[in-house]
PDB file of N, CA, C and O in Angstrom:
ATOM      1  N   UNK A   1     -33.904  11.128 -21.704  1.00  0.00           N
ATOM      2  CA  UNK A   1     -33.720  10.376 -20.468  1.00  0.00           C
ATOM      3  C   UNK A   1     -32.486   9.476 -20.554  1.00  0.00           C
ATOM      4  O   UNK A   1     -31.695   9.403 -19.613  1.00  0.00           O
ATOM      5  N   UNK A   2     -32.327   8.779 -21.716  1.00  0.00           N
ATOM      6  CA  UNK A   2     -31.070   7.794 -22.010  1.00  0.00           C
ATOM      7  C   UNK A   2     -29.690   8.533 -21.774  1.00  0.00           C
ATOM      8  O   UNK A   2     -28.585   8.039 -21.549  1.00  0.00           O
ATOM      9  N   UNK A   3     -30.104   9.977 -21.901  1.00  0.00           N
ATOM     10  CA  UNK A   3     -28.586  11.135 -21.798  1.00  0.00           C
ATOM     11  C   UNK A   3     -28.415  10.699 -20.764  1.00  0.00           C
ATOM     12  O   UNK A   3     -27.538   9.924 -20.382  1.00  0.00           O
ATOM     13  N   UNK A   4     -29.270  11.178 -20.206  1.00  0.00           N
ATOM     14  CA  UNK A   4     -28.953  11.636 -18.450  1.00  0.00           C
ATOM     15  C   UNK A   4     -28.750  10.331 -17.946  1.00  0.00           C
ATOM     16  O   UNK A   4     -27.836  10.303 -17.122  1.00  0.00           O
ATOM     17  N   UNK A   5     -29.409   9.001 -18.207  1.00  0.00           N
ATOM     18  CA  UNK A   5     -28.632   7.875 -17.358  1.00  0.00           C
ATOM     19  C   UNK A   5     -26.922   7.781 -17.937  1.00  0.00           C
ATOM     20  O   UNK A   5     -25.902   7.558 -17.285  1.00  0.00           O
ATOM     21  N   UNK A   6     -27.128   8.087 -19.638  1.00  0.00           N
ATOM     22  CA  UNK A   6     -25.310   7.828 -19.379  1.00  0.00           C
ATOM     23  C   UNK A   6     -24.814   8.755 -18.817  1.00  0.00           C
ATOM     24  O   UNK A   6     -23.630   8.617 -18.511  1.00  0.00           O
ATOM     25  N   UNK A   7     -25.223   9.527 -18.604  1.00  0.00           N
ATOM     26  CA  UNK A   7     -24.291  10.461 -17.949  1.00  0.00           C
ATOM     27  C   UNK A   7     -24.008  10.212 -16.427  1.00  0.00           C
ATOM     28  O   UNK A   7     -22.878  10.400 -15.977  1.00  0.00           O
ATOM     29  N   UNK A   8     -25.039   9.790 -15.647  1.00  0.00           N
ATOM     30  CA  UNK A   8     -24.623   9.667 -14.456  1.00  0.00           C
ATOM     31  C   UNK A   8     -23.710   8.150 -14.501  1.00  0.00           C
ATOM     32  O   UNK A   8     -22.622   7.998 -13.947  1.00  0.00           O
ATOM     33  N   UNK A   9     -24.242   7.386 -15.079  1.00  0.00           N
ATOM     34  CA  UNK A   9     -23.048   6.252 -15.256  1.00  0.00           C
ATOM     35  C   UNK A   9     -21.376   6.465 -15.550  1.00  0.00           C
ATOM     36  O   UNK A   9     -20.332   5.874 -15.276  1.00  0.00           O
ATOM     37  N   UNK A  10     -21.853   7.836 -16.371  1.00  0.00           N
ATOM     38  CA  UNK A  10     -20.177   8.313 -16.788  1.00  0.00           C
ATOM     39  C   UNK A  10     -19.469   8.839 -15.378  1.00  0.00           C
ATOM     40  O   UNK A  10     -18.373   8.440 -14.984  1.00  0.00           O
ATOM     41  N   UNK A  11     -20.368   9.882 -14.645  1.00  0.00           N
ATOM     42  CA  UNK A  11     -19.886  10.359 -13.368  1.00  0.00           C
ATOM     43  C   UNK A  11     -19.547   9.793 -12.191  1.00  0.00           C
ATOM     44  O   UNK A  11     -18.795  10.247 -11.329  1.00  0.00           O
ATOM     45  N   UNK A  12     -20.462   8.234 -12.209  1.00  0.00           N
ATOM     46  CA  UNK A  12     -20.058   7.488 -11.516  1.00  0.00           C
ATOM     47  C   UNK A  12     -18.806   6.253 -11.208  1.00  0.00           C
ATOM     48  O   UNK A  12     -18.425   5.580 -10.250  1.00  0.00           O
ATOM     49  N   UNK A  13     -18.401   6.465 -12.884  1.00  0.00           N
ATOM     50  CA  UNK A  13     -17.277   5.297 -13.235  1.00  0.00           C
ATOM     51  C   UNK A  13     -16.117   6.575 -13.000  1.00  0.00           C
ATOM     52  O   UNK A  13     -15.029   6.171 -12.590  1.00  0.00           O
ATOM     53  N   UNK A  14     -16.207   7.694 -13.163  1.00  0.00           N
ATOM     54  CA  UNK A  14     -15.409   8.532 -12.825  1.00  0.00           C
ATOM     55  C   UNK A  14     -14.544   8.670 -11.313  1.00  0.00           C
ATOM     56  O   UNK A  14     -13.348   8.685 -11.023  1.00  0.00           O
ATOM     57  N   UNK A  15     -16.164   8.784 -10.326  1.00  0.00           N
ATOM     58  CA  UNK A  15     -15.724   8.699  -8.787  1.00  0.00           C
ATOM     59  C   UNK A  15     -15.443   7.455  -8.560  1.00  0.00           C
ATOM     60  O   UNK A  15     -14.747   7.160  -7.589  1.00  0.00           O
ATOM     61  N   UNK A  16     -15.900   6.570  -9.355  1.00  0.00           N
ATOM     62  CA  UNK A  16     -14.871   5.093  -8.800  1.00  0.00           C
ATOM     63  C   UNK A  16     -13.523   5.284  -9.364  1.00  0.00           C
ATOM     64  O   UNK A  16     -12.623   5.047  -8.558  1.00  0.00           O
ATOM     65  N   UNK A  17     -13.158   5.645 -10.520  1.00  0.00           N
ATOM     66  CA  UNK A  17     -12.407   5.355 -10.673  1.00  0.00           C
ATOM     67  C   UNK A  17     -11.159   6.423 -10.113  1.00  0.00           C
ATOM     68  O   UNK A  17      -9.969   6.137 -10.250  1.00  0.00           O
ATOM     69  N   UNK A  18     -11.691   7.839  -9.386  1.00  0.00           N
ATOM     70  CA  UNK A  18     -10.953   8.857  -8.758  1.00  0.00           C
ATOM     71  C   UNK A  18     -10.391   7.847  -7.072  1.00  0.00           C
ATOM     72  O   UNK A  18      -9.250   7.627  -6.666  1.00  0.00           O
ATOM     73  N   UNK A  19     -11.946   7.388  -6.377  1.00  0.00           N
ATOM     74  CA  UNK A  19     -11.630   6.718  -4.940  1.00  0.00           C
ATOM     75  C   UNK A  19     -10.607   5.947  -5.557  1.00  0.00           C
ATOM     76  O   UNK A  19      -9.591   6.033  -4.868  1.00  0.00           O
ATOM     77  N   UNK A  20     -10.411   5.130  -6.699  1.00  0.00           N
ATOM     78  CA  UNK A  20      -9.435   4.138  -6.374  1.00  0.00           C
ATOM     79  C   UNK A  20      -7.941   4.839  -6.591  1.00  0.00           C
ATOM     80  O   UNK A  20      -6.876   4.730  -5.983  1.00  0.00           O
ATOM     81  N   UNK A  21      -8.306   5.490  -7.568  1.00  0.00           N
ATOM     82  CA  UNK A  21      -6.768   6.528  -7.064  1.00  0.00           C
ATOM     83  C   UNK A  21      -6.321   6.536  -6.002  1.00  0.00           C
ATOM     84  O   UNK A  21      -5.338   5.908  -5.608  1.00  0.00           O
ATOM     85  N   UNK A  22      -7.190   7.457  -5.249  1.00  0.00           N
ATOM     86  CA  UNK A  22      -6.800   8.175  -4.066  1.00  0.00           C
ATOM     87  C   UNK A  22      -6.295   6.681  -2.968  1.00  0.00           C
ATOM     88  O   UNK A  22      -5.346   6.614  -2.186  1.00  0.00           O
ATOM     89  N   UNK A  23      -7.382   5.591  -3.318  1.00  0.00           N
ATOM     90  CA  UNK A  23      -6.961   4.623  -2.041  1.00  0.00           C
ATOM     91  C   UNK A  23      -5.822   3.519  -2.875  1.00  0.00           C
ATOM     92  O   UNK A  23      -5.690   2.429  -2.318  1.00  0.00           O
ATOM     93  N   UNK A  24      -5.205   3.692  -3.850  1.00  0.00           N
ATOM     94  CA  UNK A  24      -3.831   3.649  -4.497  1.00  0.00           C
ATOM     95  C   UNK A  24      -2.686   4.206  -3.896  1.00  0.00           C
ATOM     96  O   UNK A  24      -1.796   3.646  -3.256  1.00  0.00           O
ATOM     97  N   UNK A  25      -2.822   5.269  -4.166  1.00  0.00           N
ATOM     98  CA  UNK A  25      -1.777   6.696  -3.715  1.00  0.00           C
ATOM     99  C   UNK A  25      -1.788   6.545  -2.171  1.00  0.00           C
ATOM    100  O   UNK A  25      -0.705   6.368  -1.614  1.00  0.00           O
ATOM    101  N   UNK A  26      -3.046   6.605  -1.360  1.00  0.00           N
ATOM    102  CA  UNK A  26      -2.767   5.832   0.445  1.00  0.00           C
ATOM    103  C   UNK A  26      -1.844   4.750   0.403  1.00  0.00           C
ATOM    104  O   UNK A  26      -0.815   4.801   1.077  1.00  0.00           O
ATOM    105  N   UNK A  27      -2.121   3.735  -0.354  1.00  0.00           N
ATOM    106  CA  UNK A  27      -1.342   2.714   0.005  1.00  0.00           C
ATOM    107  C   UNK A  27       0.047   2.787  -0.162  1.00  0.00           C
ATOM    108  O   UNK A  27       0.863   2.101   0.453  1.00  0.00           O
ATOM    109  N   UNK A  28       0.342   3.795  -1.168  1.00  0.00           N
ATOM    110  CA  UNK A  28       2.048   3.668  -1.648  1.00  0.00           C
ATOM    111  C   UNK A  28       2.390   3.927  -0.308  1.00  0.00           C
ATOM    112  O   UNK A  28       3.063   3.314   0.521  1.00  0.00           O
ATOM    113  N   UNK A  29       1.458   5.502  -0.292  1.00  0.00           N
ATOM    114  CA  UNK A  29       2.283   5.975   0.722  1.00  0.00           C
ATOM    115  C   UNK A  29       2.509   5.176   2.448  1.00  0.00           C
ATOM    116  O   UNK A  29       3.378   5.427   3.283  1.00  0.00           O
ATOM    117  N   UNK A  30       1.726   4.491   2.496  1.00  0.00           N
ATOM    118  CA  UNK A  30       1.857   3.874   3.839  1.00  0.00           C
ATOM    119  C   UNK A  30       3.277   3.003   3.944  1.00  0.00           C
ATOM    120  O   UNK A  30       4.255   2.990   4.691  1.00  0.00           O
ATOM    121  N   UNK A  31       2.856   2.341   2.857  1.00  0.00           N
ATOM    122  CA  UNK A  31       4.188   1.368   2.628  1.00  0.00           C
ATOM    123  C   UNK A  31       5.552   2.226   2.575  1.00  0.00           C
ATOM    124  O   UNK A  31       6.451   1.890   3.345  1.00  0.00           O
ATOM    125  N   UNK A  32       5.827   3.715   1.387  1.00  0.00           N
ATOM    126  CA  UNK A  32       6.985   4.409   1.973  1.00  0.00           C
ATOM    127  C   UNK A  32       7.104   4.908   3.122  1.00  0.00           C
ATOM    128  O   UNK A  32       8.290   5.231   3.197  1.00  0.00           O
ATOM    129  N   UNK A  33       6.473   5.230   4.293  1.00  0.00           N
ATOM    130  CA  UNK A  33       5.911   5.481   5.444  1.00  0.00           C
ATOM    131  C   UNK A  33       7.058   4.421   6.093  1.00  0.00           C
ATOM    132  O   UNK A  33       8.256   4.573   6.331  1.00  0.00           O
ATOM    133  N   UNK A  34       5.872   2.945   6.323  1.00  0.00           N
ATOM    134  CA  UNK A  34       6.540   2.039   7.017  1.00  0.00           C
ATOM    135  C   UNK A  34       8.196   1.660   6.567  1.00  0.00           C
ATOM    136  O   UNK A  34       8.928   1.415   7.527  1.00  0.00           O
ATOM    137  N   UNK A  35       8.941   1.584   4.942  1.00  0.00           N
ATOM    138  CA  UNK A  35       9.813   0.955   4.612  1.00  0.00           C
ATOM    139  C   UNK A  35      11.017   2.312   5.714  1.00  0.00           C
ATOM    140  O   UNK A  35      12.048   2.081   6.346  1.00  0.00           O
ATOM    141  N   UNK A  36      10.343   3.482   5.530  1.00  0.00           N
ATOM    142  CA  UNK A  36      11.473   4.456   5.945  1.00  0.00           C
ATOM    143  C   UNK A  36      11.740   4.606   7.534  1.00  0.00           C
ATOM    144  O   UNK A  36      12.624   5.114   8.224  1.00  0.00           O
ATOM    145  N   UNK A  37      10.592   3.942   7.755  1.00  0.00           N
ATOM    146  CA  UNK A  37      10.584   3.655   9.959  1.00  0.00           C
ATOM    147  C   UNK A  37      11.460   2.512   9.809  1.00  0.00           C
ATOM    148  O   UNK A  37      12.446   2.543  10.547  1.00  0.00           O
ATOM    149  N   UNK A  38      11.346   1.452   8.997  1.00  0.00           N
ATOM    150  CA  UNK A  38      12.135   0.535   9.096  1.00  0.00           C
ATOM    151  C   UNK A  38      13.470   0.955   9.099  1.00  0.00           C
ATOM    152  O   UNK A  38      14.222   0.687  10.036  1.00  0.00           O
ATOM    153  N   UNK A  39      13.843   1.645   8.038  1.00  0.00           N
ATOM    154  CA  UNK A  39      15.656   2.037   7.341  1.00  0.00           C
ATOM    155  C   UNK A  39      15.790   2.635   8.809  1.00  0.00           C
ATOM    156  O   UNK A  39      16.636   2.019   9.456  1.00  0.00           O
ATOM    157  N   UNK A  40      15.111   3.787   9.585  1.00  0.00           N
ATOM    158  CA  UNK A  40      15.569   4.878  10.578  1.00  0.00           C
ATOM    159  C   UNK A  40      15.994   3.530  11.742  1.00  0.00           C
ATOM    160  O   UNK A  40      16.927   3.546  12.545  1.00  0.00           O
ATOM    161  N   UNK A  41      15.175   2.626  11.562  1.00  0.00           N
ATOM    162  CA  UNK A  41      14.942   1.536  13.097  1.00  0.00           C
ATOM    163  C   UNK A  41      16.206   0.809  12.469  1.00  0.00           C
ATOM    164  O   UNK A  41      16.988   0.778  13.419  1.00  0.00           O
ATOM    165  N   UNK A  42      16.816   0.223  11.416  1.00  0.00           N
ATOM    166  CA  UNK A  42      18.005  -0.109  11.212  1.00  0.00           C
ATOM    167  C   UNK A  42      19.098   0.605  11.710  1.00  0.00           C
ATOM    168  O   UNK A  42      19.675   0.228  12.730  1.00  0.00           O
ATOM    169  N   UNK A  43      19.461   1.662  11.049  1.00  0.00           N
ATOM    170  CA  UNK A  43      20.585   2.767  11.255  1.00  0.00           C
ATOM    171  C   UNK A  43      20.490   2.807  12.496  1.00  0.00           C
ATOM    172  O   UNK A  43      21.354   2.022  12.888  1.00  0.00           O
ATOM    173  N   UNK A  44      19.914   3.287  13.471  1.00  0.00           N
ATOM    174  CA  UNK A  44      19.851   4.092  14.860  1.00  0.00           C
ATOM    175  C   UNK A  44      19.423   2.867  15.586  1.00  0.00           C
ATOM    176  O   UNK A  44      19.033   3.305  16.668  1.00  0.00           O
ATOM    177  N   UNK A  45      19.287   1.641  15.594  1.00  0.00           N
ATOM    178  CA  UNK A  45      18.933   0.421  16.498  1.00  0.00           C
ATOM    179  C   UNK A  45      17.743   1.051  17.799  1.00  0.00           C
ATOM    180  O   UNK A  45      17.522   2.225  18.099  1.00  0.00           O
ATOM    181  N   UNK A  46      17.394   0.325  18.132  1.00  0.00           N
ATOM    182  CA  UNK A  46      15.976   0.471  19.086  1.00  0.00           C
ATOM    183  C   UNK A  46      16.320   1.386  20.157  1.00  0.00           C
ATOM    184  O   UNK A  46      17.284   1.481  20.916  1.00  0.00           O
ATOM    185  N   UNK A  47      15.241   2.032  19.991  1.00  0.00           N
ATOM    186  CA  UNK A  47      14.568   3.388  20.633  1.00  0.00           C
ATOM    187  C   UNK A  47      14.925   3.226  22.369  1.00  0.00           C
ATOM    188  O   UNK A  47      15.356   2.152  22.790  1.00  0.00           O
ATOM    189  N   UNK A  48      14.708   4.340  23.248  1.00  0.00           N
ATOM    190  CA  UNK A  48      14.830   3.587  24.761  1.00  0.00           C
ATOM    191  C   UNK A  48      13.633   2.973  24.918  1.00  0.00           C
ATOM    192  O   UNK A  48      13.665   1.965  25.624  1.00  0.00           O
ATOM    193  N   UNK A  49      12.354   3.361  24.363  1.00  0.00           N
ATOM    194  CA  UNK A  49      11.059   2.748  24.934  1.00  0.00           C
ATOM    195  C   UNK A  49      11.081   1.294  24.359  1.00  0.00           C
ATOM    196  O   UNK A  49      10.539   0.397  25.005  1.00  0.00           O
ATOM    197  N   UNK A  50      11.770   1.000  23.007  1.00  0.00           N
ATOM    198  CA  UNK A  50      12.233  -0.340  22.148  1.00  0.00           C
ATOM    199  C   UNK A  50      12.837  -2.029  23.416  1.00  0.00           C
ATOM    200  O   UNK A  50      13.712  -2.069  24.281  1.00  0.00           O
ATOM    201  N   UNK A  51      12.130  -2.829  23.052  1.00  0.00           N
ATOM    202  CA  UNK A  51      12.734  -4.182  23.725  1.00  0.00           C
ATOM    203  C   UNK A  51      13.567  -4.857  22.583  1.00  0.00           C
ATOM    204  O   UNK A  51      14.155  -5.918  22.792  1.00  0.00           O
TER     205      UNK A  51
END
């Protein structure tokens, strides 16, 4: 019985520690996302729909 609880403890520190990857890797990417709307909104100045 002691297996099998470490084991699911092992599987579970696993999927935590996979979600936080994944919601790591979201965040970069949002931020290169937003920094590169920014650079395009520099270069090319505001859009026609832009105030």
């Amino acid at each position: 019985m002691a297996n099998l609880v470490f084991k699911r403890d092992s599987t579970d520190q696993q999927s935590t520690a996979r979600q936080d990857l994944v919601l790591a890797h979201c965040h970069r990417e949002r931020h290169l996302q937003q920094d590169l709307a920014d650079r395009l909104h520099q270069q090319h100045g505001p859009g026609l729909g832009d105030h």
